[in-house]
ROKE-786168 format. One record per residue (C-alpha): residue number from 1; residue in one letter; y, z, x. Coordinates in steps of 0.02 Angstrom, whole numbers, plus 32768, in hexadecimal, padded with zeros to 4 digits. Example, Ala and Ser with C-alpha at 12.3 -4.5 7.8 and 13.67 -1.06 7.14 Angstrom:
ROKE-786168
     i   aa      Y      Z      X
     1    A   7F1F   8186   8267
     2    S   7FCB   8165   82AC
This chain:
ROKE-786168
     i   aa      Y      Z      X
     1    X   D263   CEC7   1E85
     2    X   D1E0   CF0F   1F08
     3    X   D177   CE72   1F0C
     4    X   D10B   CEBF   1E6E
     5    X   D100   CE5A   1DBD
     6    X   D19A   CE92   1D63
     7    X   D16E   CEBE   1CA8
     8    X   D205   CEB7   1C3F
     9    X   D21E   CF57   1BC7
    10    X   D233   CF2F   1B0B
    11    X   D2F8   CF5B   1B13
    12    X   D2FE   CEAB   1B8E
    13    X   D292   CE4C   1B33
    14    X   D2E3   CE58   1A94
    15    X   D382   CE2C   1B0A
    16    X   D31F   CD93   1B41
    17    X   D30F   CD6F   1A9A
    18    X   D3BC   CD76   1A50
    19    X   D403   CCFB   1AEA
    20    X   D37F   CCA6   1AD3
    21    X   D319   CC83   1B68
    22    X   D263   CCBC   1B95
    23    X   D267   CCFA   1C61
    24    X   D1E9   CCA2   1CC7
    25    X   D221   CD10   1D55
    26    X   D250   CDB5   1CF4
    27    X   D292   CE11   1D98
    28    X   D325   CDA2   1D7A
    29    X   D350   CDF5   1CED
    30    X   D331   CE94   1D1C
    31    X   D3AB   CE76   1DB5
    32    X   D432   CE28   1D43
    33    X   D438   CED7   1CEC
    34    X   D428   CF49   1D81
    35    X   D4D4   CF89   1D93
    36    X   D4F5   CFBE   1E53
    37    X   D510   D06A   1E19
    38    X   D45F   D06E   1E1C
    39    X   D418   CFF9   1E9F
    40    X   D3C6   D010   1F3A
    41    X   D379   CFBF   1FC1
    42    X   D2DE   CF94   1F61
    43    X   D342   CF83   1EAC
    44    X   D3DC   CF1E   1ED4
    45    X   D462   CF05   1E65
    46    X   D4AB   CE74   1E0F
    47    X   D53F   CE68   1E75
    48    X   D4FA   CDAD   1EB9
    49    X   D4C4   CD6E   1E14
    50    X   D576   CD88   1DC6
    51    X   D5B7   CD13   1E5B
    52    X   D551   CC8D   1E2F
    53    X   D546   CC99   1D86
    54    X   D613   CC95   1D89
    55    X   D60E   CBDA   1DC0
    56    X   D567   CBB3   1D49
    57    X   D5DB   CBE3   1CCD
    58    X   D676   CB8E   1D11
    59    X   D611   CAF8   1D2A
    60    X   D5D7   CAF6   1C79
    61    X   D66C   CB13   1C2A
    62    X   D6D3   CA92   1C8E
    63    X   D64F   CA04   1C53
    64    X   D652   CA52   1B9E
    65    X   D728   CA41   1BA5
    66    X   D71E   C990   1BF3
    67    X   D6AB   C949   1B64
    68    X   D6F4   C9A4   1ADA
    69    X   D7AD   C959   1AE6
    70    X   D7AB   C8B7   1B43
    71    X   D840   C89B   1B44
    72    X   D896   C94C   1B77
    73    X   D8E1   C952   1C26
    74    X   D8D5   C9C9   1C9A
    75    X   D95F   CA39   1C79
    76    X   D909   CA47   1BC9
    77    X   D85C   CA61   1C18
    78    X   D873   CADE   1C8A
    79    X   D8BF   CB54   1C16
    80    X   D83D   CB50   1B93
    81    X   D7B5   CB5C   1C39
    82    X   D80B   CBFA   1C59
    83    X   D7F9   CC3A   1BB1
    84    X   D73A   CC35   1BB3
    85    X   D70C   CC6C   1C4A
    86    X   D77C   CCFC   1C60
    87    X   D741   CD95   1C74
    88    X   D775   CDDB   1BBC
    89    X   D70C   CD4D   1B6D
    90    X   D67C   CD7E   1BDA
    91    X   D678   CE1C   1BA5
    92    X   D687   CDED   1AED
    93    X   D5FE   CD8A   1AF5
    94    X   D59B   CE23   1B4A
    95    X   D5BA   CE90   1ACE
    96    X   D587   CE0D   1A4E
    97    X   D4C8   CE09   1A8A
    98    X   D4EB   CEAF   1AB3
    99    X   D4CC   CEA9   1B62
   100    X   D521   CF49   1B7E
   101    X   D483   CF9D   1B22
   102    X   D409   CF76   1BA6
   103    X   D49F   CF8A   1C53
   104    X   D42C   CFE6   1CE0
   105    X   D4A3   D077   1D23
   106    X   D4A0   D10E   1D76
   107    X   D4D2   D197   1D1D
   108    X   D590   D1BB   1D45
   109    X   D5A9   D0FF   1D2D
   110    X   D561   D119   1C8F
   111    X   D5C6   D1B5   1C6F
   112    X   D64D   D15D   1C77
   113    X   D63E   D0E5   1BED
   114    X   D5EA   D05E   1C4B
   115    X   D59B   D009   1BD8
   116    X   D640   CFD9   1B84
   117    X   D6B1   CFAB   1C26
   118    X   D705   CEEF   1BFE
   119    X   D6E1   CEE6   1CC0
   120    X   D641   CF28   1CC8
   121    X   D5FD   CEBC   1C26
   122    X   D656   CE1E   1C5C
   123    X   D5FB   CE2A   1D12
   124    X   D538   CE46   1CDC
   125    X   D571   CDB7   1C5C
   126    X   D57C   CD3A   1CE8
   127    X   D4E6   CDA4   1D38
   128    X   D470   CD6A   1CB3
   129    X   D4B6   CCB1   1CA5
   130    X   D48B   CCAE   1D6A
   131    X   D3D8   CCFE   1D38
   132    X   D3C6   CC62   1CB8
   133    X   D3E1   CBEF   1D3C
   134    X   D37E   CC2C   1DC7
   135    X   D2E8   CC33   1D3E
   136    X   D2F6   CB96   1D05
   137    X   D393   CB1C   1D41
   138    X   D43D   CB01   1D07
   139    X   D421   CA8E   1C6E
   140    X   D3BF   CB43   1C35
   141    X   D458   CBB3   1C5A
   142    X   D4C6   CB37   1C1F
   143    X   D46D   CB33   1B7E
   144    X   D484   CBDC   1B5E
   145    X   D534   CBF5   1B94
   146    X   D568   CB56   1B1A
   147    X   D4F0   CBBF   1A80
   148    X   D541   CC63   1AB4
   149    X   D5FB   CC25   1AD0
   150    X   D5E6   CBCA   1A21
   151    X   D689   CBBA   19C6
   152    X   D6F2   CBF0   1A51
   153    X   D6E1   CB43   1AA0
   154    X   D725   CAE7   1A0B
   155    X   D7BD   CB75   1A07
   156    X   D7E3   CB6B   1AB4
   157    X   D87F   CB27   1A8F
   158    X   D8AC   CBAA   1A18
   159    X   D880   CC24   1A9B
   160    X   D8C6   CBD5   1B26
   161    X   D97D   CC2D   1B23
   162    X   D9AD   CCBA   1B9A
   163    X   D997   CD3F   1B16
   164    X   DA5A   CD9F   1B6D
   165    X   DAB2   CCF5   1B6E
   166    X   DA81   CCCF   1AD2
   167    X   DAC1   CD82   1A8F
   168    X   DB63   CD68   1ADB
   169    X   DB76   CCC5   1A7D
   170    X   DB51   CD03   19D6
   171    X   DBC8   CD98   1A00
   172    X   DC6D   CD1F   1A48
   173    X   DC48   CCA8   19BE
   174    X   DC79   CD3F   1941
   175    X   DD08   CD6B   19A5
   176    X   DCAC   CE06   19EB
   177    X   DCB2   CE29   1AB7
   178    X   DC19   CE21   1B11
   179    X   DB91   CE9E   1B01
   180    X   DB75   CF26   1B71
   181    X   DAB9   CF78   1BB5
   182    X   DAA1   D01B   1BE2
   183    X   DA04   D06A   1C39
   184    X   D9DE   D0F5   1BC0
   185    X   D91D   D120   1C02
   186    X   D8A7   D109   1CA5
   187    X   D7FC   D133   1CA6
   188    X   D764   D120   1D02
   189    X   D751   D12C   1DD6
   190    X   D7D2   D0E9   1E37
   191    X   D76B   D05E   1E71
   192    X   D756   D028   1DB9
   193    X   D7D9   D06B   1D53
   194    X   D7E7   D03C   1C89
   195    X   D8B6   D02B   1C57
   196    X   D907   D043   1BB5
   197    X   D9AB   CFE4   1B99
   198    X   D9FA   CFEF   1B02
   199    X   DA76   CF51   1AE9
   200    X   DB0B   CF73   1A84
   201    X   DB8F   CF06   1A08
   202    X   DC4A   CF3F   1A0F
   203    X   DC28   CF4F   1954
   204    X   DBA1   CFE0   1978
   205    X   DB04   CF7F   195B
   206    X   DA86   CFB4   19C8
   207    X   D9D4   CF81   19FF
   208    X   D96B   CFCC   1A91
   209    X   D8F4   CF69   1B07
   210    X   D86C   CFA6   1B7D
   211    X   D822   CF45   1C11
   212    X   D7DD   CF65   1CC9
   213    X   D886   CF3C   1D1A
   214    X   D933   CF4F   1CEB
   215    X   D957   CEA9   1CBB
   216    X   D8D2   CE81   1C4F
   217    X   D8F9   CF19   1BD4
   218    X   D9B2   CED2   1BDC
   219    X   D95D   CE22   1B94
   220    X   D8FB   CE82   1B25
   221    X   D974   CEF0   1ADA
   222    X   D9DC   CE4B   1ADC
   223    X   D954   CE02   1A77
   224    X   D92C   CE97   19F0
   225    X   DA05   CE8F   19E5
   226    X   DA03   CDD3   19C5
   227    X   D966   CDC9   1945
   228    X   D9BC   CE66   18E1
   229    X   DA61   CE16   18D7
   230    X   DA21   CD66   18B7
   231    X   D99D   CDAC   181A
   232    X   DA2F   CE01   17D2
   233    X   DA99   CD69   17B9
């Protein structure tokens, strides 16, 4: 980060190892996972990897949707494109490699849960798919995002419905009035707060949802709702 040969620590190569790629260049990495609650001039964060890793990804995905289903239009594209690069899916797959184990923060960042923020995960996800293509091109970071992403691609579709709208279907199709979401818990600095929503059925079926902004935890808590109601049919 100084200008001196960056040696990656054992934690980060065994990272490298379960995303699969081998850093030429391993400051990349290390600036991928450098959260800025710990940068500095000399150690800077990964606040302009996760920019263009966001449209690595987008650009990866978007090819991956346009080949999979040739003959889906637009209208059924763009939903499933939202599903996969959203922010909740980023942070999935973070927490899959477990990219939260190896986050660089300072400490009241860490404090605070950190390493297990939906917004926190799903930025140093796009981060490190930035750090695979500045070390060795997009077909690289492509690659991985397509081995990561796996199954989701082919379930796009699946995944591809507003998670509240979708909620409020299943509840007016059993004669039931839309559900209502209440803000039950906030967390974390103001700059970064974590909500909990907890959606609710007129019937008293209940699920709770937690996300970096209000309106992810609704689609969350939507979600959790939806899956619990849906498995119990």
């Amino acid at each position: 980060m100084n200008g001196q040969p960056v040696k990656l620590s054992a934690d980060l190569v065994a990272f490298s190892a379960r995303i699969g790629h081998a850093f030429h260049r391993p400051e990349l990495l290390l600036r991928a996972v450098t959260h800025s609650s710990i940068s500095s001039p000399t150690r800077p964060s990964n606040e302009r990897f996760e920019f263009l890793g966001d449209r690595v990804l987008g650009l990866s995905m978007a090819t991956a949707l346009f080949h999979a289903d040739g003959k889906a239009a637009e209208g059924l594209l763009a939903p499933r494109f939202n599903a996969l690069v959203r922010q909740e899916t980023c942070a999935d797959v973070a927490r899959e490699v477990g990219l939260g184990d190896v986050l660089k923060l300072g400490r009241s960042e860490m404090m605070s849960g950190g390493r297990r923020k939906e917004a926190l995960l799903g930025d140093a996800m796009e981060a490190v798919i930035a750090a695979v293509y500045l070390d060795a091109g997009f077909e690289a970071a492509r690659d991985m995002v397509l081995r990561l992403w796996g199954d989701r691609i082919a379930d796009a579709a699946s995944h591809a419905r507003d998670p509240k709208s979708a909620l409020q279907e299943w509840a007016q199709a059993r004669g039931l009035p839309p559900p209502s979401y209440t803000e039950t818990g906030r967390e974390g600095p103001d700059h970064q707060p974590v909500f909990t929503v907890e959606a609710r059925l007129a019937d008293g079926e209940t699920a709770t949802g937690r996300a970096s902004g209000k309106r992810a935890a609704e689609q969350a808590a939507a979600r959790a709702l939806l899956a619990r109601m849906e498995a119990s049919r």
